[in-house]
Each structure stands twice: as structure tokens, then as C-alpha cells.
C-alpha positions as CSV (number, residue, x, y, z in Angstrom):
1,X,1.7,13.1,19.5
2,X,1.9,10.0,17.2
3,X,4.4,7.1,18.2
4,X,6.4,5.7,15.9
5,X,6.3,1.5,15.0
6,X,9.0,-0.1,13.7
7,X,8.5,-2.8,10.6
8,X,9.5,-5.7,13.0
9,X,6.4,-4.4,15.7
10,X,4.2,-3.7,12.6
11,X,4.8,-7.3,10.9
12,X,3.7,-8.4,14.8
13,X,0.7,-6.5,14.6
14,X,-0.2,-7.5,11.4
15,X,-0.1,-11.0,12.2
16,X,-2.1,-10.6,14.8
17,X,-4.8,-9.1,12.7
18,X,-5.3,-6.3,14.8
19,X,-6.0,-2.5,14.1
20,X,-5.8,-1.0,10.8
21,X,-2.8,-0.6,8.3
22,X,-3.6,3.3,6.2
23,X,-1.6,4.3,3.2
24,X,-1.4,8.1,2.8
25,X,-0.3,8.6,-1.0
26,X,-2.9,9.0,-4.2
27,X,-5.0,5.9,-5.2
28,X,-3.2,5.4,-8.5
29,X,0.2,4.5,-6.1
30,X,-2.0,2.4,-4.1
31,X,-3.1,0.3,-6.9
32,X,-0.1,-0.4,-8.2
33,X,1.6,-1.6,-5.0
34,X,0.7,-0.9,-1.7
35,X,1.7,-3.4,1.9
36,X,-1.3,-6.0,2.5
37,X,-3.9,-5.2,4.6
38,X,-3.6,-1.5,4.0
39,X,-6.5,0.6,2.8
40,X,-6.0,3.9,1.4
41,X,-7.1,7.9,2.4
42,X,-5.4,9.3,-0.6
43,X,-6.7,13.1,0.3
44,X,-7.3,14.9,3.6
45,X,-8.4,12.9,6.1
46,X,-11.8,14.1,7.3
47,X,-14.0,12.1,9.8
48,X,-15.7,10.1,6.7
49,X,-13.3,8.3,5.3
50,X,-11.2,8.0,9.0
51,X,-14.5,6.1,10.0
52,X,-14.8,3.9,7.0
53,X,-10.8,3.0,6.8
54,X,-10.7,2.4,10.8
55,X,-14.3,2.6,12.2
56,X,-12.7,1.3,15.6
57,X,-11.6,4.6,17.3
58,X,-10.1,2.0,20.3
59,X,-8.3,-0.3,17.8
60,X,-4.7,0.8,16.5
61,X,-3.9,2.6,13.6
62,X,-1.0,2.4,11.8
63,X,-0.3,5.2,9.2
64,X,2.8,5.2,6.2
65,X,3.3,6.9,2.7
66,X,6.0,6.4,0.5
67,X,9.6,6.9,2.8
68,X,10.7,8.6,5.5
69,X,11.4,12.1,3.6
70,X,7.9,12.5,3.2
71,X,5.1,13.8,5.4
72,X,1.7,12.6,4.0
73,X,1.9,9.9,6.7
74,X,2.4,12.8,9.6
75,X,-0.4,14.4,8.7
76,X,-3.0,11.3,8.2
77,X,-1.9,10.1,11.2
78,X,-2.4,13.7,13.2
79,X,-5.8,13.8,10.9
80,X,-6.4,10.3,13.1
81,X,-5.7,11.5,16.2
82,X,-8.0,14.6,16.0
83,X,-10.3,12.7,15.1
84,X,-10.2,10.9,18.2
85,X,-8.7,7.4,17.4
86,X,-6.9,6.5,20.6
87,X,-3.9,4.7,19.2
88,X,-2.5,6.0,16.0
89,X,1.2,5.3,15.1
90,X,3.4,6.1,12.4
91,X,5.5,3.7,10.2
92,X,7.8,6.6,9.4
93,X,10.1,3.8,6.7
94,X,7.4,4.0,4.6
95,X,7.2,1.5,1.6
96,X,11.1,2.4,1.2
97,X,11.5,0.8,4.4
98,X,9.1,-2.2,3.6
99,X,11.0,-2.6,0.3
100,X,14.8,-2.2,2.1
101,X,13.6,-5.3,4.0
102,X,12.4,-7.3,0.7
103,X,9.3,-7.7,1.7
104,X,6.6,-7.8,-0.9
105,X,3.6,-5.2,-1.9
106,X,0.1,-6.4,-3.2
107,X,-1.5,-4.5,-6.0
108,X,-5.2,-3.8,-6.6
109,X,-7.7,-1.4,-7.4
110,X,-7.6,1.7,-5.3
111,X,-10.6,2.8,-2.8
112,X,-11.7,6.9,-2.4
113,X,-11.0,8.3,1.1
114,X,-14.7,7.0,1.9
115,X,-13.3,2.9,1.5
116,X,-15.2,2.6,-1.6
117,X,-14.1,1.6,-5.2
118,X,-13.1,4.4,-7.4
């Protein structure tokens, strides 16, 4: 089972610089807004691109997609966990959530699943 982070616990971890922050929606969404920090795994998770996007299988994962109606995030983060990453959570607000909050996106060129430029 994946636990779920609030924004308040992931703006902590992001400070701190720890673990990895994974969008799961299609590159183009990614490039036009996406939170900072975050790569993207805009397909199926296999053990490729989990290993590029969060080589650390110890280190924490944090997983979101657009809002909390939608599942993409549910299953890249159950993708992560069977893939053995020890601490995978969910950010089940989403970028609605981040938004709600007014916090700001960054926009940039989207990576494939494998972390490179598409």
C-alpha cells in the first residue's frame, strides 16, 4: 500500500531536497506546467524509466497527476512499489491541490519515461 503526503509534508520534503517528486500525466502537460523538482513517467511505469526518474530504491518517492479524481498517480506509484522502491507516497491533490494553495508550476521541455529529452 502507498501512503498518502499532504502538500504541507511535501513542501517539507522538498525543501529538504530529499527523494524524488514524479508526475504521472503525458509529457505535453508536463511541459507546460508541472511542480518544481518533478520529472515525468508519462506512460507505464516499467523498471527503466523508474530507475532513471528515482534511481535510489531507499530514497522517497513522491508520485501526483493532475487532481484527486484521477488515478494515473495510483498506479505510478503501485508501478514504484513493485518495483521495489521502499518509500513511495502519493500526493493524491494533485496539481489541483498545488494550484488551490497558489502555489506556482514551472514549465519546460518534457523528458520520455527513460529521463531523457523528447
Amino acid at each position: 500500500m502507498t501512503d498518502r503526503i499532504s502538500r504541507e509534508n511535501l513542501l517539507a520534503l522538498l525543501e529538504t531536497g530529499t527523494g524524488q517528486l514524479v508526475e504521472a500525466l503525458p509529457a505535453d502537460g508536463f511541459a507546460v506546467e508541472h511542480i518544481r523538482g518533478a520529472r515525468d513517467v508519462p506512460g507505464q511505469v516499467s523498471a527503466e524509466p523508474a530507475d532513471q526518474v528515482a534511481p535510489d530504491r531507499a530514497a522517497t518517492v513522491v508520485v501526483y497527476c493532475s487532481g484527486p479524481y484521477r488515478n494515473r498517480s495510483t498506479i505510478a506509484a503501485a508501478a514504484f512499489a513493485r518495483l521495489g522502491h521502499a518509500d513511495v507516497r502519493l500526493h493524491a491533490g494533485g496539481k489541483q491541490d498545488w494550484a488551490d494553495a497558489g502555489l506556482t508550476f514551472d514549465a519546460g521541455r518534457a523528458t520520455t519515461g527513460a529521463g531523457r529529452p523528447a
